[in-house]
BADOVO-983840 format. One record per atom (N, C-alpha, C, CB): residue number from 0; residue in one letter; atom name; x, y, z. Coordinates in nm, 2 decimals. Glycine has a CB too. Layout:
<sepa i="NUM" aa="A" at="CA" px="X" py="Y" pz="Z"/>
...
//
This chain:
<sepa i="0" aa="X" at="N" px="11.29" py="9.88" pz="11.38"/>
<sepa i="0" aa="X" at="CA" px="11.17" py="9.92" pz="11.46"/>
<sepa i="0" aa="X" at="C" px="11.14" py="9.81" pz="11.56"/>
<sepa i="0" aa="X" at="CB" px="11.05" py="9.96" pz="11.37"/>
<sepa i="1" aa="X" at="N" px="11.08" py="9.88" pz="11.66"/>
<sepa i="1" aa="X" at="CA" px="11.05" py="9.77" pz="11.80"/>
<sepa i="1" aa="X" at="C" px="10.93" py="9.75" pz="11.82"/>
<sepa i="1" aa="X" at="CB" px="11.10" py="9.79" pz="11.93"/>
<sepa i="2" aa="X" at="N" px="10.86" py="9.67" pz="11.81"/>
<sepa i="2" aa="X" at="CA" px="10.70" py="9.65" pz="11.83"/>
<sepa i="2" aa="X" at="C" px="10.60" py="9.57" pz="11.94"/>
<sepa i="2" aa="X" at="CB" px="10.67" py="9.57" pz="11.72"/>
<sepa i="3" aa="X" at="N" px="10.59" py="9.60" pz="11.95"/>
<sepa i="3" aa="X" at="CA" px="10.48" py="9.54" pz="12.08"/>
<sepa i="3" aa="X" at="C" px="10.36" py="9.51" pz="12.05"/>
<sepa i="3" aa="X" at="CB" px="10.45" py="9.63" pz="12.19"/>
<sepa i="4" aa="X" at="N" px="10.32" py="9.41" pz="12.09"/>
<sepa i="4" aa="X" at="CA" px="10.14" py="9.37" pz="12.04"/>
<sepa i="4" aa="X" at="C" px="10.12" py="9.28" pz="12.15"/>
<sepa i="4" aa="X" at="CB" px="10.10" py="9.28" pz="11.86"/>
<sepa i="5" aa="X" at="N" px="10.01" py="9.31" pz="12.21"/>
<sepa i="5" aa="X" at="CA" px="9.89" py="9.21" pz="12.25"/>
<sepa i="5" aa="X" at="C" px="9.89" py="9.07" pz="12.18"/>
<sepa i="5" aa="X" at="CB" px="9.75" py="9.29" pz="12.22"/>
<sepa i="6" aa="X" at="N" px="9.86" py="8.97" pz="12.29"/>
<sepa i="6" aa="X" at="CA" px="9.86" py="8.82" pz="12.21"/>
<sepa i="6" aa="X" at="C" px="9.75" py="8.77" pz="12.35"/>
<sepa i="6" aa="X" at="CB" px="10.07" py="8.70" pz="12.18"/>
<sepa i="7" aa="X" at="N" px="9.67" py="8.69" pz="12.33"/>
<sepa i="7" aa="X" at="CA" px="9.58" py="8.62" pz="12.42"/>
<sepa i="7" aa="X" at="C" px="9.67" py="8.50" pz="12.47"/>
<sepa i="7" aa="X" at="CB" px="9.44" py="8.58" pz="12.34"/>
<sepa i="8" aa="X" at="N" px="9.70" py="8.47" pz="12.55"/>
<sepa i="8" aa="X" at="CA" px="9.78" py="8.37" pz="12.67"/>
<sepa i="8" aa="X" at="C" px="9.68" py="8.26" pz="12.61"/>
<sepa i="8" aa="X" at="CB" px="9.78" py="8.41" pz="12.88"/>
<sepa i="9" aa="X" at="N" px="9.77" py="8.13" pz="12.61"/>
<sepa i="9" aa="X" at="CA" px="9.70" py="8.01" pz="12.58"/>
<sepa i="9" aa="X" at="C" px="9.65" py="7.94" pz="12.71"/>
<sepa i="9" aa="X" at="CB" px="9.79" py="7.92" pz="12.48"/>
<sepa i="10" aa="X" at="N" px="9.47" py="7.93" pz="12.69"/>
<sepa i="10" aa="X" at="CA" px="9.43" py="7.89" pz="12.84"/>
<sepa i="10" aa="X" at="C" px="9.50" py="7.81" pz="12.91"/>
<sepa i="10" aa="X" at="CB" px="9.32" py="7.84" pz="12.85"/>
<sepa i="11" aa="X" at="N" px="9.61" py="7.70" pz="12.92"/>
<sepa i="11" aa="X" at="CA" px="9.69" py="7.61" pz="12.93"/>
<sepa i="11" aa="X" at="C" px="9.81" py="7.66" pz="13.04"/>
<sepa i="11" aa="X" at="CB" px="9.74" py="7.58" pz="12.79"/>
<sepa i="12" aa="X" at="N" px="9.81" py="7.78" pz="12.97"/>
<sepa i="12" aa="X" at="CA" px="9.92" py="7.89" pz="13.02"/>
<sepa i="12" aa="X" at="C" px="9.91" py="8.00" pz="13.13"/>
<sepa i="12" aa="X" at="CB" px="9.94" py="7.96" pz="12.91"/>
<sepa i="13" aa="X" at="N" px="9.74" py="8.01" pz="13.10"/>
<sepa i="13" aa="X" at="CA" px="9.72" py="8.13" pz="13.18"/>
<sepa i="13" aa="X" at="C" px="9.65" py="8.07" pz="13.32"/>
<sepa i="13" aa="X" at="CB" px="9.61" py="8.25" pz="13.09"/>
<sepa i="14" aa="X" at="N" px="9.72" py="8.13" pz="13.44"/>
<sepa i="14" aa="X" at="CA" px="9.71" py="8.16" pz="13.55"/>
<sepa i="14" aa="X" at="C" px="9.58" py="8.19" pz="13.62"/>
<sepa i="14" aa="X" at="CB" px="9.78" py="8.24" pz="13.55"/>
<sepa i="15" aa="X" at="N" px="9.48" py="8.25" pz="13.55"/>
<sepa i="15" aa="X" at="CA" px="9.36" py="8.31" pz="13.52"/>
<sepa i="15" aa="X" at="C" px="9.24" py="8.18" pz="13.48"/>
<sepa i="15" aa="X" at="CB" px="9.40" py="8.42" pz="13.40"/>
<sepa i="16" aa="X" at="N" px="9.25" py="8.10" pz="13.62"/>
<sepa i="16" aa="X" at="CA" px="9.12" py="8.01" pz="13.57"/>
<sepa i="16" aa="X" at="C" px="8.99" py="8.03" pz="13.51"/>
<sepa i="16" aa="X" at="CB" px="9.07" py="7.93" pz="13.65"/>
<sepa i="17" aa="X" at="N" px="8.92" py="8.00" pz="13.39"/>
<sepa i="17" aa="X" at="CA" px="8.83" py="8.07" pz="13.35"/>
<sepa i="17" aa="X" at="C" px="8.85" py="8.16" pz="13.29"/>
<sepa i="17" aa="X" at="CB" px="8.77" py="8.11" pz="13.43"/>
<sepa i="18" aa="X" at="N" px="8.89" py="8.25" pz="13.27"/>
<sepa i="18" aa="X" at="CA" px="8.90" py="8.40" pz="13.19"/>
<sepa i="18" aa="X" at="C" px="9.04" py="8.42" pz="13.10"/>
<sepa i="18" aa="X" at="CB" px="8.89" py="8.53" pz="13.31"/>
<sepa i="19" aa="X" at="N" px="9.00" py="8.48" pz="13.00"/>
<sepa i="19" aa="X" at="CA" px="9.08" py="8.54" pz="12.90"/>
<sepa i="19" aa="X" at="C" px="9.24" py="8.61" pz="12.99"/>
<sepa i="19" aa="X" at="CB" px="8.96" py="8.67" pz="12.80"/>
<sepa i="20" aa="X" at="N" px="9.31" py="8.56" pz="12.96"/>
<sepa i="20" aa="X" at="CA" px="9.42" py="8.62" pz="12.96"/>
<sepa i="20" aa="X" at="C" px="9.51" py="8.69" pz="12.88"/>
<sepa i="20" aa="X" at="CB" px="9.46" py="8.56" pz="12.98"/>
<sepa i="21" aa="X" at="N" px="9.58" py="8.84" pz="12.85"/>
<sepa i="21" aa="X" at="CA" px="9.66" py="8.88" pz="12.76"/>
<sepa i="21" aa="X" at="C" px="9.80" py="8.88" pz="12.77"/>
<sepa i="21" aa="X" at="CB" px="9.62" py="8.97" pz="12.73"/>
<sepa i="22" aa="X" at="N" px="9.84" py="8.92" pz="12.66"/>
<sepa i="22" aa="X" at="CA" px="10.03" py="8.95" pz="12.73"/>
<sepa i="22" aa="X" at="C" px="10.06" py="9.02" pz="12.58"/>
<sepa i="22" aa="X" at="CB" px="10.18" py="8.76" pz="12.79"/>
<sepa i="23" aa="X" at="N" px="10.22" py="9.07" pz="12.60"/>
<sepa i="23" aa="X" at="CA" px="10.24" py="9.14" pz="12.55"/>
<sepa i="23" aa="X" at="C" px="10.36" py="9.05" pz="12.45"/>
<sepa i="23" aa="X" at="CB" px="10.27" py="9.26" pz="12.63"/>
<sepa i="24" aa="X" at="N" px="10.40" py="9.08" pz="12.29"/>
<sepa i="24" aa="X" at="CA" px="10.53" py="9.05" pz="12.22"/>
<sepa i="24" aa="X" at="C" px="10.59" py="9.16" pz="12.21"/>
<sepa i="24" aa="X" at="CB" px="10.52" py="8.98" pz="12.09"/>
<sepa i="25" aa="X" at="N" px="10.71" py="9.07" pz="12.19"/>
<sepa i="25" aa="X" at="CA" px="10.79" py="9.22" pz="12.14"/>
<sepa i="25" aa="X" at="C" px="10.85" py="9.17" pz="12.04"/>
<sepa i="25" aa="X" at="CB" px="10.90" py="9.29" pz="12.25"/>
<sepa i="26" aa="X" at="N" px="10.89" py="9.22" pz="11.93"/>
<sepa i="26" aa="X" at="CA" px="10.91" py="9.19" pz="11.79"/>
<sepa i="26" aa="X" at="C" px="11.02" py="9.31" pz="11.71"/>
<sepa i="26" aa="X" at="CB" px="10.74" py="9.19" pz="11.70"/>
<sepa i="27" aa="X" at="N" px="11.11" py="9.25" pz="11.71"/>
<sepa i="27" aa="X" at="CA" px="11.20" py="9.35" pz="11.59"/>
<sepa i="27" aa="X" at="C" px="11.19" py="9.35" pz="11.42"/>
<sepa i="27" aa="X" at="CB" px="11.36" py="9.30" pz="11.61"/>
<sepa i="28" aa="X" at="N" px="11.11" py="9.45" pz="11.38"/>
<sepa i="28" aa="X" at="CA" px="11.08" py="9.47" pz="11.23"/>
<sepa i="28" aa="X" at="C" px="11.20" py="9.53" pz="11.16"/>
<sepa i="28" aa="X" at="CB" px="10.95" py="9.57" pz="11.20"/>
<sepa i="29" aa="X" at="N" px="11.21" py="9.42" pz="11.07"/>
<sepa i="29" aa="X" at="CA" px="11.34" py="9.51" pz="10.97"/>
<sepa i="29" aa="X" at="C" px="11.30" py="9.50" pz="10.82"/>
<sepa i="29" aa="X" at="CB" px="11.52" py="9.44" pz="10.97"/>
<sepa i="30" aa="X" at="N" px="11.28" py="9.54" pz="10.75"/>
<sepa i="30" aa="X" at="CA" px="11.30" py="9.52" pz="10.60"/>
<sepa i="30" aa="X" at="C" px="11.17" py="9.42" pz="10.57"/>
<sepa i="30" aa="X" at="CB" px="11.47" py="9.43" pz="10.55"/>
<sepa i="31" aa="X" at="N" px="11.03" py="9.46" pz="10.66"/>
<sepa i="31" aa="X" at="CA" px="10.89" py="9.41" pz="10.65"/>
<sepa i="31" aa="X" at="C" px="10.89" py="9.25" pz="10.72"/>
<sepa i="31" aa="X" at="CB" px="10.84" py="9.42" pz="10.47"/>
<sepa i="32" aa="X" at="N" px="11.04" py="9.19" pz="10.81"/>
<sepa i="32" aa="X" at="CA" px="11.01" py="9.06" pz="10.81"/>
<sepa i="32" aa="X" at="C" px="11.01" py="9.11" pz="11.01"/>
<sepa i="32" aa="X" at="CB" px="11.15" py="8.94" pz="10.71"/>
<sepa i="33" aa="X" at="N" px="10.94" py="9.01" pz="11.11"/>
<sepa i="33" aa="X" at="CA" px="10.95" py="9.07" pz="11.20"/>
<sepa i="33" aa="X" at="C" px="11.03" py="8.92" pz="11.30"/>
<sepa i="33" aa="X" at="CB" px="10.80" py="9.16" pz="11.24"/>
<sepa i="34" aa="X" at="N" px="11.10" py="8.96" pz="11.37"/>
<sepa i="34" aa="X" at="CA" px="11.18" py="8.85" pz="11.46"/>
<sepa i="34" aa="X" at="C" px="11.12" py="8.85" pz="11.62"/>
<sepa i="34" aa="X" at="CB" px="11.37" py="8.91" pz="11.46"/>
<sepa i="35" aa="X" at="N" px="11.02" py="8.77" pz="11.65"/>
<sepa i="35" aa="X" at="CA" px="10.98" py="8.75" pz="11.80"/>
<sepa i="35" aa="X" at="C" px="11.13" py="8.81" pz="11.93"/>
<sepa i="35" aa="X" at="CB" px="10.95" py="8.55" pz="11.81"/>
<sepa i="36" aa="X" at="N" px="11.16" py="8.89" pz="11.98"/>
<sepa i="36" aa="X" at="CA" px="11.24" py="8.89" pz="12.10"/>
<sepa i="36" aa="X" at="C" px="11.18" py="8.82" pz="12.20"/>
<sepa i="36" aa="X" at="CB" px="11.25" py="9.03" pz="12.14"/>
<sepa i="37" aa="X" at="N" px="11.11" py="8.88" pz="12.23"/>
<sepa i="37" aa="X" at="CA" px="11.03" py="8.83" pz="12.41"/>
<sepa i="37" aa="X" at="C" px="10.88" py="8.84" pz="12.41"/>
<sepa i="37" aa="X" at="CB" px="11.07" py="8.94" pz="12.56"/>
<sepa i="38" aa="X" at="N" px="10.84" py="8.75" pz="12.48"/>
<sepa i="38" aa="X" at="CA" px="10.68" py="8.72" pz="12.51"/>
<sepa i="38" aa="X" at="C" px="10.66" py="8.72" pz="12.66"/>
<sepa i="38" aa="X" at="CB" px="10.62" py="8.57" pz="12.45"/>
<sepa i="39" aa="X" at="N" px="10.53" py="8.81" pz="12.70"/>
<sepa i="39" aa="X" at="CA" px="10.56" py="8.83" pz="12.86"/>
<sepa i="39" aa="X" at="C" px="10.37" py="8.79" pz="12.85"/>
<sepa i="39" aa="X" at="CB" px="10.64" py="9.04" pz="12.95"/>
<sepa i="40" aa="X" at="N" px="10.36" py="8.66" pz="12.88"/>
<sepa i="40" aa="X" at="CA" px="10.19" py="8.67" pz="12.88"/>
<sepa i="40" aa="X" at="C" px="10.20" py="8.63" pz="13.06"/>
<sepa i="40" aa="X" at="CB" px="10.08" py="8.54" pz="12.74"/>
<sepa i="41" aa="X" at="N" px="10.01" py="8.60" pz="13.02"/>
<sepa i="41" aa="X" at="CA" px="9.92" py="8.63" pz="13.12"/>
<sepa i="41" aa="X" at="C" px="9.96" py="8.76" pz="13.23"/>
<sepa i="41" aa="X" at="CB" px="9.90" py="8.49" pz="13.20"/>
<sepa i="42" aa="X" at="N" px="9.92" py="8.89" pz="13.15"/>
<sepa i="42" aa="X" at="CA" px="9.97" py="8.98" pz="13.24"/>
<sepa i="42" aa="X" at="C" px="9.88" py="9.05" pz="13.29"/>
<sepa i="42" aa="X" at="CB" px="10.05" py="9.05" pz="13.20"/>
<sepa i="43" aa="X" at="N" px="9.72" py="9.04" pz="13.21"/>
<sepa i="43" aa="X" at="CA" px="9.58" py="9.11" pz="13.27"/>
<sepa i="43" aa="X" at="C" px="9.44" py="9.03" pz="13.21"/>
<sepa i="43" aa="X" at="CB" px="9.57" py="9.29" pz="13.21"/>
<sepa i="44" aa="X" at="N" px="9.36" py="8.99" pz="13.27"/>
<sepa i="44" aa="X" at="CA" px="9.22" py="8.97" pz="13.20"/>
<sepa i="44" aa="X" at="C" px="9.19" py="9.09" pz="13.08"/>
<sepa i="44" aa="X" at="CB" px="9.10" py="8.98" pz="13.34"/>
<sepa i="45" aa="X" at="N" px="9.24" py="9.22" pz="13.17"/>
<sepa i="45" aa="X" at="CA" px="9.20" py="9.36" pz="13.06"/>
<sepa i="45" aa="X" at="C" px="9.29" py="9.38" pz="12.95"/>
<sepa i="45" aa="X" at="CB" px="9.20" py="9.52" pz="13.13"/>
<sepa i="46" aa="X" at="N" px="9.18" py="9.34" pz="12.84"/>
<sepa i="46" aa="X" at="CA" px="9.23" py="9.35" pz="12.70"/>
<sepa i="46" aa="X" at="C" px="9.28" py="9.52" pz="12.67"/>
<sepa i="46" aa="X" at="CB" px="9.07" py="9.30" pz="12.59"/>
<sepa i="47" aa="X" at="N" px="9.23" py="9.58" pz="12.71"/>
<sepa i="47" aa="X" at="CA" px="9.22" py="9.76" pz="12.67"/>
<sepa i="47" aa="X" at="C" px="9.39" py="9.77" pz="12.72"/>
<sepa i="47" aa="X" at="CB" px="9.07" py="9.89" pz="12.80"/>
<sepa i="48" aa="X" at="N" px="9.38" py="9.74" pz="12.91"/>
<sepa i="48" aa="X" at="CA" px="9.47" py="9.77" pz="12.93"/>
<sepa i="48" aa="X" at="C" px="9.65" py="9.76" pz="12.89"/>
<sepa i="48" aa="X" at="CB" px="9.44" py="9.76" pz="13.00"/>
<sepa i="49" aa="X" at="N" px="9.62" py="9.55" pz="12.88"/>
<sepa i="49" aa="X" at="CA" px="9.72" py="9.53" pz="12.77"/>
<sepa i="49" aa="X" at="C" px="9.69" py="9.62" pz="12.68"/>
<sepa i="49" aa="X" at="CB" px="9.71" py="9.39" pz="12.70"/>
<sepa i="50" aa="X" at="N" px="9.68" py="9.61" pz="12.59"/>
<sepa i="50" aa="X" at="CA" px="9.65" py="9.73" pz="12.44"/>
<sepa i="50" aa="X" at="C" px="9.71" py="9.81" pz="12.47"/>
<sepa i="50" aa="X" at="CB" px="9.51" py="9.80" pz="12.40"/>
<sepa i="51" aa="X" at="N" px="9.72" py="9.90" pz="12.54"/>
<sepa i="51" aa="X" at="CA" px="9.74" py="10.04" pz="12.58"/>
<sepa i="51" aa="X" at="C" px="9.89" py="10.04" pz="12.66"/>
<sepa i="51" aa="X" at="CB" px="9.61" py="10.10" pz="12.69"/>
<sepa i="52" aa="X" at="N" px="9.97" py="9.95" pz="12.69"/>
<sepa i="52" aa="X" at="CA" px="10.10" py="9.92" pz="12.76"/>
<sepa i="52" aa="X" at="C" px="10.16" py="9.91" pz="12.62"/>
<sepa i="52" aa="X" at="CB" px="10.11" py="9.79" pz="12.88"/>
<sepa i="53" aa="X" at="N" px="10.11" py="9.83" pz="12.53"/>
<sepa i="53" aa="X" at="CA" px="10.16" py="9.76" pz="12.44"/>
<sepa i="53" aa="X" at="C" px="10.17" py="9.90" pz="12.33"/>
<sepa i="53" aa="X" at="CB" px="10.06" py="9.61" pz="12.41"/>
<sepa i="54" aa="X" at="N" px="10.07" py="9.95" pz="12.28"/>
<sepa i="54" aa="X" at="CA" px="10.08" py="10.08" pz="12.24"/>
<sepa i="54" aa="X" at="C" px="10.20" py="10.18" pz="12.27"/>
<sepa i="54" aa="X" at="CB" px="9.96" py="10.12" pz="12.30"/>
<sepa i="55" aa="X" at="N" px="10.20" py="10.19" pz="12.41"/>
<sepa i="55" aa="X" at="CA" px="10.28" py="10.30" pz="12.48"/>
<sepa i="55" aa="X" at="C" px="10.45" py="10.27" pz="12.45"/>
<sepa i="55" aa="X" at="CB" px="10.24" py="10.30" pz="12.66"/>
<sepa i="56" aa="X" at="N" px="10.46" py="10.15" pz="12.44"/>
<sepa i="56" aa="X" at="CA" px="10.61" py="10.07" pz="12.48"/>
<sepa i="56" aa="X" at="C" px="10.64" py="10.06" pz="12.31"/>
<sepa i="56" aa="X" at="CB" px="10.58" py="9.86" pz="12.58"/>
<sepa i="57" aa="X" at="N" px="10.54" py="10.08" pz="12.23"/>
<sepa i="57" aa="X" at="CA" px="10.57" py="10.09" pz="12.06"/>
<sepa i="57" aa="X" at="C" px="10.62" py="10.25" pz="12.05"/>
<sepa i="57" aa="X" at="CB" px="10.40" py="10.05" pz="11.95"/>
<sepa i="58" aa="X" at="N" px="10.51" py="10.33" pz="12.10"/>
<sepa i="58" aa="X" at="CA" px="10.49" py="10.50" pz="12.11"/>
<sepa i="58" aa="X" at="C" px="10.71" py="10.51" pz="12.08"/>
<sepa i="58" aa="X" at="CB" px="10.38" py="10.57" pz="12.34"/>
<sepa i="59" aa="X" at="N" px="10.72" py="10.47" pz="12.25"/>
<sepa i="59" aa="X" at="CA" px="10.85" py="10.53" pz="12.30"/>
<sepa i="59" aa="X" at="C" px="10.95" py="10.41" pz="12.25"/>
<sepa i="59" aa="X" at="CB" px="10.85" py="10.56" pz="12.48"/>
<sepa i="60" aa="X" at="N" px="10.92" py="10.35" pz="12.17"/>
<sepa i="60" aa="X" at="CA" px="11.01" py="10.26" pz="12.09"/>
<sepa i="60" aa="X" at="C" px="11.13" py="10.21" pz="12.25"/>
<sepa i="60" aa="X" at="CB" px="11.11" py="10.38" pz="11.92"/>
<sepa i="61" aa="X" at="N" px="11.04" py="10.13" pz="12.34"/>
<sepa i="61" aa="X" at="CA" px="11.09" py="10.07" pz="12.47"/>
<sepa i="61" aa="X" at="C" px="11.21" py="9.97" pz="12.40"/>
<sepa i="61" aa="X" at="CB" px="10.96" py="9.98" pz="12.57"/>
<sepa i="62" aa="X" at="N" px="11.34" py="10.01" pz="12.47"/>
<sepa i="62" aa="X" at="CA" px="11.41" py="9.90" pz="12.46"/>
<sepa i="62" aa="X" at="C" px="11.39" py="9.77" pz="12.55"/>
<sepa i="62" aa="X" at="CB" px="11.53" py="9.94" pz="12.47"/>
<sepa i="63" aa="X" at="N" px="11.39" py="9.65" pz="12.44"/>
<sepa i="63" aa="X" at="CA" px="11.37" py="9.52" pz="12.46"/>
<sepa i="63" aa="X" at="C" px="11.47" py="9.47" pz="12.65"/>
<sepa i="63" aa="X" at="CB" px="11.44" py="9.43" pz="12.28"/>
<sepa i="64" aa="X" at="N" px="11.53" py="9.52" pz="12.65"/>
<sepa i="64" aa="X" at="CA" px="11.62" py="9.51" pz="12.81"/>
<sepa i="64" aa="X" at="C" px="11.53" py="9.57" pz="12.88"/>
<sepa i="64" aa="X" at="CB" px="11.78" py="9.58" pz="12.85"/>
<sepa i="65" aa="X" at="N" px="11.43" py="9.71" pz="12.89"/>
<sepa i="65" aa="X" at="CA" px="11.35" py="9.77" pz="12.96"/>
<sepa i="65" aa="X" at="C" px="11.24" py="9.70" pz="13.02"/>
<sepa i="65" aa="X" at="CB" px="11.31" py="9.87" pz="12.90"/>
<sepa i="66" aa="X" at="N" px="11.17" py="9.58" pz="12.93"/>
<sepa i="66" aa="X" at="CA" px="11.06" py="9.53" pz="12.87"/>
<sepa i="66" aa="X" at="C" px="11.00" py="9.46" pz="13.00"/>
<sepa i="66" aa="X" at="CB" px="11.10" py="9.44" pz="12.73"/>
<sepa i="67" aa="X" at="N" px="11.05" py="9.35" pz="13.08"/>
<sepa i="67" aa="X" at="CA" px="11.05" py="9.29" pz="13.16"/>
<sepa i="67" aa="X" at="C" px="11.01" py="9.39" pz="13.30"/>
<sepa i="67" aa="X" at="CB" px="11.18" py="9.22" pz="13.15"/>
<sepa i="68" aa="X" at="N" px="11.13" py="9.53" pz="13.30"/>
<sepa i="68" aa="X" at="CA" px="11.10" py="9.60" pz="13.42"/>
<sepa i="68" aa="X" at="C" px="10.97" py="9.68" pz="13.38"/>
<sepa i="68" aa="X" at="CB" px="11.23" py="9.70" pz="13.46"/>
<sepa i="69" aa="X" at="N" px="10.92" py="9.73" pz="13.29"/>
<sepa i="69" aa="X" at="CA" px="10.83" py="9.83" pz="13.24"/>
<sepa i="69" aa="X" at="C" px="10.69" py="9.72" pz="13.28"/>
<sepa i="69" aa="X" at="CB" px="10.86" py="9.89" pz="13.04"/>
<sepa i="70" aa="X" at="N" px="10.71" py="9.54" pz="13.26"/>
<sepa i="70" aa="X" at="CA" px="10.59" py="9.52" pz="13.31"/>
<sepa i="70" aa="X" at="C" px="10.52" py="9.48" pz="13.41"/>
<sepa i="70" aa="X" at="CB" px="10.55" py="9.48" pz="13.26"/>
<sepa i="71" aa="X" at="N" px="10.65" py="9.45" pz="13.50"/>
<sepa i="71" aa="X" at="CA" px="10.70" py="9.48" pz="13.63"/>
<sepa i="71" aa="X" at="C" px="10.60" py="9.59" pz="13.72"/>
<sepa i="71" aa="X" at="CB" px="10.86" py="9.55" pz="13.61"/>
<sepa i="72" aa="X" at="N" px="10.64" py="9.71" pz="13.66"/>
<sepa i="72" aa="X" at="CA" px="10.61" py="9.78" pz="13.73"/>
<sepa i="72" aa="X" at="C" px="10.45" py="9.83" pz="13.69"/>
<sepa i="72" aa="X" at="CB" px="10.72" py="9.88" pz="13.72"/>
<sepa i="73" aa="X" at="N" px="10.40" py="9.79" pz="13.57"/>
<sepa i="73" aa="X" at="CA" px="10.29" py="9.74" pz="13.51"/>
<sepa i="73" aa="X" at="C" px="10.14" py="9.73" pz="13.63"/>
<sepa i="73" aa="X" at="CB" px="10.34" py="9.59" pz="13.45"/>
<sepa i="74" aa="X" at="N" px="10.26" py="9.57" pz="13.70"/>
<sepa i="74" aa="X" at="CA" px="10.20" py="9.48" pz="13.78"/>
<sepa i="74" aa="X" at="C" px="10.15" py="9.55" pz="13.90"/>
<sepa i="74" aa="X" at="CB" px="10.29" py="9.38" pz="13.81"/>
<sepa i="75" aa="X" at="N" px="10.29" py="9.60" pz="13.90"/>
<sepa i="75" aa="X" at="CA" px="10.26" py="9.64" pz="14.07"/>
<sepa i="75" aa="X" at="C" px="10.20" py="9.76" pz="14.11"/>
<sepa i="75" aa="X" at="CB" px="10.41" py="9.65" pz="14.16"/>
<sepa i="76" aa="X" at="N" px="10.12" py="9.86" pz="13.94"/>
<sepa i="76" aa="X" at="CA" px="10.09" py="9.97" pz="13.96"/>
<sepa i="76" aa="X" at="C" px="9.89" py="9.94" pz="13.99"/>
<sepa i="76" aa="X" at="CB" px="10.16" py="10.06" pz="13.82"/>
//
C-alpha cells in the first residue's frame, strides 16, 4: 500500500517566512512496517488543503513516479 500524509516543513526549510508550512510523504506500507519514498514539503500554508491532496493521492493509491507531477500541477492550479 502507498500512503501519503501531511508533515509540517521545518521552519528552516520553509520558504514561507513566518508561517506554517506543509508538504506531503509518501510511504510504502508492507507487513505494518512503512519505508519513506519521497517528501515534497513547503507546498501550502493550508493545512486542509495539504490534507486533502494527501488524502486524494492515498484514495487513488497515486503511483510514487506520478507524485512530483500531481504536485506540480497542485501548484500551478
Amino acid at each position: 500500500m502507498i500512503l501519503y500524509q501531511l508533515f509540517e516543513s521545518p521552519p528552516e526549510l520553509s520558504l514561507r517566512e513566518g508561517k506554517k508550512a506543509f508538504g506531503i510523504q509518501c510511504e510504502k506500507v508492507e507487513d505494518g512496517k512503512a519505508a519513506l519514498l519521497q517528501a515534497i514539503g513547503d507546498i501550502s500554508t493550508s493545512r486542509q488543503r495539504v490534507d486533502t491532496l494527501a488524502e486524494r493521492c492515498t484514495r487513488a493509491q497515486l503511483s510514487p513516479l506520478h507524485f512530483r507531477d500531481v504536485v506540480d500541477d497542485f501548484l500551478l492550479a
